[in-house]
N, C-alpha and C positions, 0 to 999 in steps of 0.2 A: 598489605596494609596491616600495620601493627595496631594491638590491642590501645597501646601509649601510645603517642606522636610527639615527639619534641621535635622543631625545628630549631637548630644552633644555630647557624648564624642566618640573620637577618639586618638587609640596608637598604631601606626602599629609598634613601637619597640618590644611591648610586644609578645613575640610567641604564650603566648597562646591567645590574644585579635586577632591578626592579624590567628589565625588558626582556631578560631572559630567564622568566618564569616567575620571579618574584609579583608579576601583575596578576598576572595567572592563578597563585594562590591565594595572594587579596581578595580578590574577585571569589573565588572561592570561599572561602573562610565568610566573605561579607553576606552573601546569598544567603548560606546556614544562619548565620549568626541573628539575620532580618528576620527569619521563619521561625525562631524560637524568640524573639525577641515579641515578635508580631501576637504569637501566644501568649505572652505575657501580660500583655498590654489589655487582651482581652480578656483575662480572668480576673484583673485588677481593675476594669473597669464596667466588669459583670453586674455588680449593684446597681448602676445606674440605669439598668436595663431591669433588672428584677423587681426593684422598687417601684417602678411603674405599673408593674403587674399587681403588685400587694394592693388589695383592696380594701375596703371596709372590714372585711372579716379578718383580715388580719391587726386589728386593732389598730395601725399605728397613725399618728397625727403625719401632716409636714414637717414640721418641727424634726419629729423622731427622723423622719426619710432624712432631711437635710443632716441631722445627726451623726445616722447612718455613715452618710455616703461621705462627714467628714473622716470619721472614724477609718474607713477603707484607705482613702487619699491621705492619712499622715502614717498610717503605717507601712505606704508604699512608699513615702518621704524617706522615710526612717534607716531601713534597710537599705537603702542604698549607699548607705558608707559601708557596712561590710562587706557589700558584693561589688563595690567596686576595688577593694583588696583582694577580694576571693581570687580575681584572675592572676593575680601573681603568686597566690599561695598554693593554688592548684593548677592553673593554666587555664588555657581560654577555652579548650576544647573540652579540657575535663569539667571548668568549673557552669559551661553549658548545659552539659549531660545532667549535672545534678541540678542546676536548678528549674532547669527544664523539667524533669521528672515531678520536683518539691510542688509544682503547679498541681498537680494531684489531688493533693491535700484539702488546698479549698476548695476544690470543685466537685469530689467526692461531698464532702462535707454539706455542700449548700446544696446539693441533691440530695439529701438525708434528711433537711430541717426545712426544705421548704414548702411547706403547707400552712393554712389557719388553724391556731390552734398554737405553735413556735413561740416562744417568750422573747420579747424584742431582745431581752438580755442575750439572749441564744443566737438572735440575730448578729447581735452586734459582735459578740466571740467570735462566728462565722465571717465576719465583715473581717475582722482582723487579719484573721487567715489568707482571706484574699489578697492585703495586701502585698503580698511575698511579690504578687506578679508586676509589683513595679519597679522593684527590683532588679530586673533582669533589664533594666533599661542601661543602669549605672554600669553592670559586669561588661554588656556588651557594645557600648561607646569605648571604656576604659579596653577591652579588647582588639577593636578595629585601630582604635585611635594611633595602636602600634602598628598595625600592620600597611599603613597606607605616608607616601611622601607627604612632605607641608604642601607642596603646591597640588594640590589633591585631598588634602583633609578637609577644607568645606566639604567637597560635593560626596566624601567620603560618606562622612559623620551626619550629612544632611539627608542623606536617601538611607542610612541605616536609622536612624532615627525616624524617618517619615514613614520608612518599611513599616516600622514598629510601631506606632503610633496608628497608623490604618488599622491596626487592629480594634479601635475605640470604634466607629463605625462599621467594622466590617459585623460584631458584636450585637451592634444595634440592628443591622440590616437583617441577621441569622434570627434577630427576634422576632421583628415584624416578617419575616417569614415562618417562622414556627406560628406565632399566634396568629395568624392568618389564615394556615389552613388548621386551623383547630387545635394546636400542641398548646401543652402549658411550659413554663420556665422548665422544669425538670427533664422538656425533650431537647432544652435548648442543652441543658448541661451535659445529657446525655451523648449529646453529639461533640461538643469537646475534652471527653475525655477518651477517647482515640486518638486526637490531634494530638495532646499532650504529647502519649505516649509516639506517636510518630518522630514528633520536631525532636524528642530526648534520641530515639535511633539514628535520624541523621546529621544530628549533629558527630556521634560517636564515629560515625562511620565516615562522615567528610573535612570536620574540620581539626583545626591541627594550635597546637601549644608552641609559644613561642620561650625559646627557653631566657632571653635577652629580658624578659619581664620578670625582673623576680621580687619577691615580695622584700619593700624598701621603707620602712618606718620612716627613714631620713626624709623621703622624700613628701611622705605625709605630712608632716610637722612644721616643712620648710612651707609647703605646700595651705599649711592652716595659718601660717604666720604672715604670707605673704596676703597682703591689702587688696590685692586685685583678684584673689580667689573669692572675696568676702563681697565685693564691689558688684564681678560679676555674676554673684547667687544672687543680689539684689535683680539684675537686670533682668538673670532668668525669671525668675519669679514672674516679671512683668509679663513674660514672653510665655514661656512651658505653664506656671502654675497657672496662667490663663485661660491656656490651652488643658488641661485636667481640670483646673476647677470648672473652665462653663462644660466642658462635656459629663461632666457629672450632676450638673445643675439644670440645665437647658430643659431637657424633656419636663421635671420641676418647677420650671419656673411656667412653661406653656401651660403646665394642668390647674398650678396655682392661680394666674396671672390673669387666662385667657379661658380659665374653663373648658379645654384641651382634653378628650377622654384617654387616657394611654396610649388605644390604639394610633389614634389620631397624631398622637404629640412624637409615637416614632415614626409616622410619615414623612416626618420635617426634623428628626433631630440627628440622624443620620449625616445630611447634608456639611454640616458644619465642620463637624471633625474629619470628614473623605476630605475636604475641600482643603482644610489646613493641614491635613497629617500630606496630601500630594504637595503640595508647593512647599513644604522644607526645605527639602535638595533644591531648588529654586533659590530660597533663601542661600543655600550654602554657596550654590555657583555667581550667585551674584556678591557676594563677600568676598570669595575669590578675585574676584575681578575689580570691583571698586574699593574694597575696605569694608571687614564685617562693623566697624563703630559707624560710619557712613548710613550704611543701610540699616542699621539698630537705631541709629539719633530720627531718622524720619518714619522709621514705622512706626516710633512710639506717638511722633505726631498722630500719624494716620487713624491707631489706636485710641487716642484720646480724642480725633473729632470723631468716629464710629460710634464711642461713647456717650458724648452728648447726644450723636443721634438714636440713641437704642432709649434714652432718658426723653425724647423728645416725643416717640414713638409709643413710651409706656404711658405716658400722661395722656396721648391723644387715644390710646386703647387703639391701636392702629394694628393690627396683627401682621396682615403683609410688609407692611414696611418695619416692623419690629424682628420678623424671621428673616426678613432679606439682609438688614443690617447686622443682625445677629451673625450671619454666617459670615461675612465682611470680615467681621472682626474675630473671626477664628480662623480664616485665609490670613489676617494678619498676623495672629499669632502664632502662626505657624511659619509666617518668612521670617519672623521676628527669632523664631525655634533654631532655626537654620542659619541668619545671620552671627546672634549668641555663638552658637555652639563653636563656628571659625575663629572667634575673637580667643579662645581660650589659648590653643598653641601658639598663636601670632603673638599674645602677650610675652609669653614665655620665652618664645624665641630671638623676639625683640630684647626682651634683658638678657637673652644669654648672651645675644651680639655685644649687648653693649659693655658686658663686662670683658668681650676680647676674646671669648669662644668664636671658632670657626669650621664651617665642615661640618662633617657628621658629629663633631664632638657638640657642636651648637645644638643642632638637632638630637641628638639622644638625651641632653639635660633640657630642650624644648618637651620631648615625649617625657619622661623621667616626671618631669613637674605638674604639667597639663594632666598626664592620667590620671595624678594623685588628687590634682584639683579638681577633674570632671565630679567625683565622686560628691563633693563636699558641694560643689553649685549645683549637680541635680538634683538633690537630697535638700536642699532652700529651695530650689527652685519649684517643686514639687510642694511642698510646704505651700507654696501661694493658693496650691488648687484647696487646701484646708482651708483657710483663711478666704477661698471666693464663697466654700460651701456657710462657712457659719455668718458672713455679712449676708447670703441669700435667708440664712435662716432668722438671724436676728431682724431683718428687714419685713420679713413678711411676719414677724410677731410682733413687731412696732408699729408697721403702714397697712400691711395686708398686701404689700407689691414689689416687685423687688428694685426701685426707683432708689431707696436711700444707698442701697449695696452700690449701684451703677456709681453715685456721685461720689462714692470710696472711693473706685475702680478711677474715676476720670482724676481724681486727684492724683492717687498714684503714679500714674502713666503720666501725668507733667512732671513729677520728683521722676521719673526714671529718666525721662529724656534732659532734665536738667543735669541729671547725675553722666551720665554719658557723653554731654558735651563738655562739660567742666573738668573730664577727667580722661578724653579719650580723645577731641577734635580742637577743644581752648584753645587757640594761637598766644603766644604767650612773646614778652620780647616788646618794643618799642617799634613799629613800622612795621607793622605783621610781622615780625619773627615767627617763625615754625614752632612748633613744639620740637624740643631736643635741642633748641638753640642755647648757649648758654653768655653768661656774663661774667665779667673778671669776678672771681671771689663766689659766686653762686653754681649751686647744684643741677650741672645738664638735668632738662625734663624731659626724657625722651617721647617720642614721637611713635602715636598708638593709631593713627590717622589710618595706616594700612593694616593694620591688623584683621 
């Protein structure tokens, strides 16, 4: 096993290239890729766990916490446009190892400054830092995304993402077991910064560099220019920034809302993110099978009546049916996670047919395009979990509850599923025409039905 790995050639279209060993290494590669990915998720989503610990002695209002913890979430937005280049500029395996390692950083860091007495300024420097680990979301979708056939990218990209996202819970659960038997936040830190350095060794030592990915500006730019890259960051956001913003808000809203002591509020805040980071890949195999716009146009229903009932729930001060709903609607967001993520290649693929591409050539400017989009819809997408942090926070400096934010939230979620029918299932044509149907003199609309 060499220090470098470049794989040359790769064709996971072909059945027999992909069945005589090509699965093998997928599979491989995918495993590694979840286990650093999975750390990631949970350094980047460390604040929502820490903050609940900060007490009075640490000075800070709700306000500040919700601040906080947007502060963390748009800086893990953020990055995620360079890291999902990084894997062509360095490769998948290498650009693993580094930013696997880069996790380090903040969590050195927020072992160093966490006690009363820290200057929220210092806090919130540290909060930055963390972000890096969501990052590691965009490199390692844009990674997989190569290595796996189209009839196999949902359930690919839906269980590498769910991998990864379990980390948001598994985070929470590490907490309510440190403070449980008596540890403070600094034993929790303590304990992942081995893991770090673990996930950065075996990625070095199992996974491998595709050399067919190579760093393509072309395909950024065509990739930012195309409408449907832009479209579906809107839909993610409905879906993924839902799923990061309430995981960062939940345990928050229970202390705020419901007078929840910490401890208490990580009994229940766990639940929601295991629940939606497992049925991803759910989401993704069922996109496979009906159409990821399909199961994206009726989650967002499902999402928008959950919503009125989580509004229905806050006014009656109903706790159990407010936590039960709550988690509802983070299993949604998470099929919701996984149906999204299918729709991305399918688009692509769909135009590349339509323009007369065939074969692997259809599929390498499906891969080609889609990876350079991934980067740009997680990176919005992500953005949403900003945008749930600061409605929870402006809501409870306006009402004292977080009621006004929810009737944000249900608005939304009707523009998205508007937005997804009008642009992805519309029948279009005179006597149900299909979409892709065309008329003399007018522009075929092609047909996103299956995607």
């Amino acid at each position: 096993m060499t220090a470098r790995r470049w794989i040359e050639h790769w064709d996971p279209e072909d059945e027999g290239f992909w069945e005589d060993g090509g699965k093998r290494i997928a599979h491989r590669n995918l495993f590694f890729s979840v286990l650093s990915e999975h750390i990631g998720f949970s350094v980047w989503t460390l604040w929502s766990v820490l903050v609940l610990f900060m007490g009075p002695e640490y000075g800070l209002s709700p306000a500040d916490k919700f601040l906080l913890t947007s502060v963390v979430t748009l800086v893990g937005a953020v990055v995620r446009v360079p890291y999902t280049f990084a894997v062509a500029v360095f490769g998948g395996r290498n650009w693993t190892i580094v930013s696997a390692g880069l996790l380090l950083v903040p969590t050195v860091a927020a072992f160093a400054v966490m006690h009363p007495g820290t200057s929220f300024a210092t806090f919130l420097w540290v909060g930055l830092l963390a972000g890096i680990g969501g990052g590691n979301f965009a490199s390692s979708m844009t990674n997989i995304n190569a290595f796996f056939p189209m009839r196999r990218k949902g359930w690919a990209l839906g269980l590498n993402a769910g991998g990864g996202n379990v980390g948001v819970p598994v985070i929470q659960l590490a907490a309510l077991a440190v403070i449980g038997a008596g540890g403070g936040p600094r034993v929790l830190l303590g304990i992942y910064i081995p893991l770090i350095v673990v996930a950065a060794v075996l990625a070095a030592l199992f996974m491998d560099n595709l050399a067919s990915v190579r760093n393509d500006t072309g395909a950024a730019v065509h990739a930012a220019k195309d409408a449907h890259t832009w479209i579906m960051a809107f839909l993610y956001v409905g879906t993924f920034g839902s799923f990061i913003g309430y995981s960062f808000a939940f345990g928050q809203v229970l202390t705020n809302q419901f007078g929840r002591t910490p401890l208490q509020a990580s009994y229940l805040t766990f639940i929601g993110p295991l629940l939606g980071s497992l049925i991803r890949p759910v989401g993704g195999r069922l996109a496979d099978r009906y159409g990821g716009a399909r199961i994206t146009l009726w989650n967002f229903v499902a999402m928008a009546a959950a919503t009125a009932a989580l509004i229905a729930a806050g006014e009656r001060g109903s706790l159990p049916l407010f936590v039960a709903v709550f988690v509802v609607l983070f299993v949604l967001s998470g099929l919701g996670n996984g149906s999204t993520y299918k729709m991305i290649p399918g688009i692509f693929q769909t135009k590349a047919l339509a323009k007369g591409l065939v074969g692997e050539e259809a599929a390498a400017h499906a891969r080609r395009l889609s990876g350079a989009a991934m980067g740009l819809i997680g990176a919005v997408g992500a953005l949403g979990g900003v945008g749930i942090n600061l409605a929870f926070r402006q809501s409870f400096l306006s009402y004292g509850s977080g009621t006004g934010a929810f009737v944000a939230f249900l608005v939304f979620y009707g523009a998205a599923f508007a937005v997804t029918y009008a642009v992805y299932l519309r029948r279009t044509g005179g006597g149900g025409a299909p979409a892709g149907a065309t008329t003399a003199g007018a522009e075929p609309r092609l047909g996103y039905a299956e995607v």
